[in-house]
Structures are given as structure tokens and as C-alpha cells.
C-alpha positions in Angstrom: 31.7 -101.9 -12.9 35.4 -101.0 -11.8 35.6 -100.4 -7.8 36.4 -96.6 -6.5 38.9 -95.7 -4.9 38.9 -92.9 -2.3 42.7 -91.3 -2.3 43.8 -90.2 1.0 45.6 -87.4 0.9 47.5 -87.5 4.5 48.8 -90.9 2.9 52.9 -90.8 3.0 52.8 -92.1 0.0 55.6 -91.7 -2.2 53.3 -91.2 -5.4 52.2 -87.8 -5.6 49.0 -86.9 -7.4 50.2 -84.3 -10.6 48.2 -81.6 -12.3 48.5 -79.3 -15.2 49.6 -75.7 -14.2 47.6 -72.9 -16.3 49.6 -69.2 -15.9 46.9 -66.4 -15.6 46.8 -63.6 -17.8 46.9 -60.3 -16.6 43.2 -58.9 -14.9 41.8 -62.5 -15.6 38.8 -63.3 -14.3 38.4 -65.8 -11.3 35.7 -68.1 -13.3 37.6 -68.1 -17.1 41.1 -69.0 -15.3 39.1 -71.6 -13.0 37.3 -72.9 -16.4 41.1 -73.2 -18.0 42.8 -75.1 -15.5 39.5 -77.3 -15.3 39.9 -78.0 -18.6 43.5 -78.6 -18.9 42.9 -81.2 -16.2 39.8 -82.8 -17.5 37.8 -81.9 -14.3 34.4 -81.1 -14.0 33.2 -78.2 -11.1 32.0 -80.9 -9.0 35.3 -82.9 -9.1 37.7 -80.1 -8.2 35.1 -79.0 -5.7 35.5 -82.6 -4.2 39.5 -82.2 -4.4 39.1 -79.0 -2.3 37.0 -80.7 -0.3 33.9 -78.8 -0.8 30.4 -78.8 -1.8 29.8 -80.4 -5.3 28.6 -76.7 -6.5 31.0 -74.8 -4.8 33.4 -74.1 -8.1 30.6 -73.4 -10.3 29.4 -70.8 -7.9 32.9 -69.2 -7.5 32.5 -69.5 -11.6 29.4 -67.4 -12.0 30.5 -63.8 -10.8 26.8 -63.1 -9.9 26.2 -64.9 -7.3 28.9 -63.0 -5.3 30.4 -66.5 -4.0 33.9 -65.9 -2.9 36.5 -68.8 -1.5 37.4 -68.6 2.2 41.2 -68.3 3.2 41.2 -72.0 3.3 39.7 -72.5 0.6 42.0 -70.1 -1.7 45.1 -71.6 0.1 43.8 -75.3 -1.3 43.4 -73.6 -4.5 46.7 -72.4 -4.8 48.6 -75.5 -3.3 46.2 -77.1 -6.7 47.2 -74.6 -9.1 50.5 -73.5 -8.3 49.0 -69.7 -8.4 49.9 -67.4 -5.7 47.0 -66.8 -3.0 47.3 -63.1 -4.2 47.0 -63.3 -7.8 43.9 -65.7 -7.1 42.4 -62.2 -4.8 43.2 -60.4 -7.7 41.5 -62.2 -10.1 38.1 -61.4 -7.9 36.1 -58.1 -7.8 36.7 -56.4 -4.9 34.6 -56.8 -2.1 31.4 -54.6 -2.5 31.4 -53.8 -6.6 28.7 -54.0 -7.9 28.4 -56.0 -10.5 26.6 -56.4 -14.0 24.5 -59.7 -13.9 24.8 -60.6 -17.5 28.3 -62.4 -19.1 30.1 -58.7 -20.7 33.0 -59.0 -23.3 35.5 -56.2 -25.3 36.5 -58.4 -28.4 39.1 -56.0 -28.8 40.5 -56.7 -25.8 39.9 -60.4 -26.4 41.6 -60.3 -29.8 44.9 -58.9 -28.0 44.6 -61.6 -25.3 42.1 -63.7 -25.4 40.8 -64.2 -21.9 38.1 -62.7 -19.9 38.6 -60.1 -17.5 37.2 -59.3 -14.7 36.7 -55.3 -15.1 34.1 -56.0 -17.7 32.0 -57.5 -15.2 31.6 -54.0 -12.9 28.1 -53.0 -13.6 29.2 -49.2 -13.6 31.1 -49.6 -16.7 29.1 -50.0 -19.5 32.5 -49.3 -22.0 35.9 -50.9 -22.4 38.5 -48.1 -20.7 41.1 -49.3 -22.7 39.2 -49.4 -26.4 36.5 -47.0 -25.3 34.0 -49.4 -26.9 30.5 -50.7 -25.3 31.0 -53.7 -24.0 28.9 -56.8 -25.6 26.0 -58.9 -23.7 25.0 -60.7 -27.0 26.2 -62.1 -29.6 25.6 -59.6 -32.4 25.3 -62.6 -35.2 22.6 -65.0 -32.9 21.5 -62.3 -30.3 22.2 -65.1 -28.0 23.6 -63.9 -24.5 27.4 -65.0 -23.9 28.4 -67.8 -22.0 30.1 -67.6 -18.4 33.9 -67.4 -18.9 34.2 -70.7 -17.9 33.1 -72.1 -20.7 35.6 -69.8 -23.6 37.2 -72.8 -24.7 37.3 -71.9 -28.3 36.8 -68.1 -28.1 33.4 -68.3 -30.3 29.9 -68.3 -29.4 28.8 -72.0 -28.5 24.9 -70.4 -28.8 22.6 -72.8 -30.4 21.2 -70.9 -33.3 17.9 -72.5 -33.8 18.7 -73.7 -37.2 18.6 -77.9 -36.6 20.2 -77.4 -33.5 23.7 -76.1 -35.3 25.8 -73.8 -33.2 26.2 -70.2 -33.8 30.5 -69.9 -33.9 30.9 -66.5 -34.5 34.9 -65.6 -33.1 34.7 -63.1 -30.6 37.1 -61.4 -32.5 35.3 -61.0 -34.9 32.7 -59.3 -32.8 34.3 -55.6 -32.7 32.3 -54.5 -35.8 29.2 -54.3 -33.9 30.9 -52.5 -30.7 30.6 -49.0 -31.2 32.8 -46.3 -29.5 32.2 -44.3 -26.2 29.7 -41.0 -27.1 32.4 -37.8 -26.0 
């Protein structure tokens, strides 16, 4: 077993630790542009929770926009120094404070299909349509009924459901999930 070591951070060190910078999309979601630059890093919730010297679940609560965890100031100023993201285009990736929002993972594949990244809007439980497509916005996935995964975990822009048949995943592109959107009743 290989020792651990502990990096001090207030170390004057000339060796500075590096990390992968991820560029937001426009309206991104907090949780899906956390989930990228986790990914492009190779870190787990728990580890970049431990690099912003927080709780182990800390970053998988900011993740799940239902439990209505939000980062402090100091917290979001870590972030950004992580990131390289402004402290305002992280704000602006949250809900505002007091929206209510829909409990269930919500998706436009129309919208996804232009950009493909989850946005935050879709999560406001008063909006039950996309404003831009005018189509209702999907809970399940309309091949395995299965509900969608947290932004966080889009890495390959399909449905990661198991399907029940001998455990095989379900894989549907949500692109190709507009067919069963249907438009806005006028």
C-alpha cells in the first residue's frame, strides 16, 4: 500500500497543482457544469468536496438541484479560483433564490440537440414546456420509461437506465427523444 500524502496548500512551493478548465454553456445548470469539470479532472464529488475543503457530500448536494443546497460566498470563490469560472457566471448557473423547483431530472431534447447541456430553466417547476421549442419537457425516457439521470451524470448524452433485459443499458440519444415531446396546447 503506497503512503498518502496530504498537500498543503499554503506551501510556497514552486509546483503548482493544474486542473482542466471546462467553459460553461450559456443557462447551464450548476450540477451538469459541476459533473463536466469533475469529469474532465477525474474527480469524484467527495474529492473536489475535499479540495474545497468541505464535507465529502457537499458537491453532490450542490449537484442535485432538489435539495436546494447552495455554496456559500467562500465556497463559490474556492470554486472559481478551481475552475477558472467567474463567481457570477457560477450565481448564474443556480436558480434564483426562492423558485420553486420541479423535483424530478426535466430535459428539451431539442434544446439538447442545439447544445447539448442541461439547463437550469427546465428545472422551474412552473414550467411544464420548453419557452424556446414550446415542447413538454421530458421526466422519462420515452424508450425505457426510466426517469433521467441528474445532469451530472450526461456524459454521453443518452439514457444510462438499465433496461431490465440482462442488466443491458437502455442508450437512447437524447436527441433522439423529440419524437415523443409534443408541442404546447394554444
Amino acid at each position: 500500500m503506497l503512503p498518502r500524502y496530504q498537500v498543503n496548500s499554503a506551501s510556497s512551493s514552486p509546483v503548482q497543482p493544474w486542473l482542466f478548465q471546462v467553459q460553461p454553456y450559456s443557462e447551464e445548470s450548476f450540477g451538469h457544469f459541476l459533473g463536466r469539470f469533475r469529469r474532465a479532472n477525474h474527480l469524484s464529488s467527495a474529492h473536489l468536496s475535499a479540495m474545497l475543503k468541505q464535507r465529502p457530500y457537499v458537491v453532490s448536494y450542490w449537484e442535485t438541484p432538489s435539495r436546494r443546497r447552495q455554496p456559500d460566498a467562500s465556497a463559490l470563490q474556492h470554486l472559481s479560483q478551481l475552475t477558472g469560472v467567474t463567481v457570477e457566471c457560477l450565481k448564474s448557473m443556480r436558480s434564483p433564490p426562492g423558485t420553486k423547483l420541479h423535483l424530478l431530472t426535466r430535459l428539451c431534447s431539442c434544446c439538447y440537440s442545439e447544445s447539448p447541456h442541461h439547463r437550469w430553466s427546465w428545472q422551474v417547476a412552473e414550467r411544464s414546456h420548453c419557452e424556446i421549442h414550446q415542447h413538454r419537457l421530458l421526466e422519462v425516457c420515452p424508450d425505457c420509461r426510466s426517469t433521467l439521470q441528474l445532469p451530472s451524470y450526461w456524459q454521453t448524452g443518452t439514457c444510462d437506465s438499465p433496461t431490465g433485459r440482462l442488466g443491458q443499458r437502455c442508450h437512447l440519444p437524447f436527441q433522439e427523444m423529440s419524437v415523443a415531446q409534443k408541442p404546447q396546447k394554444s
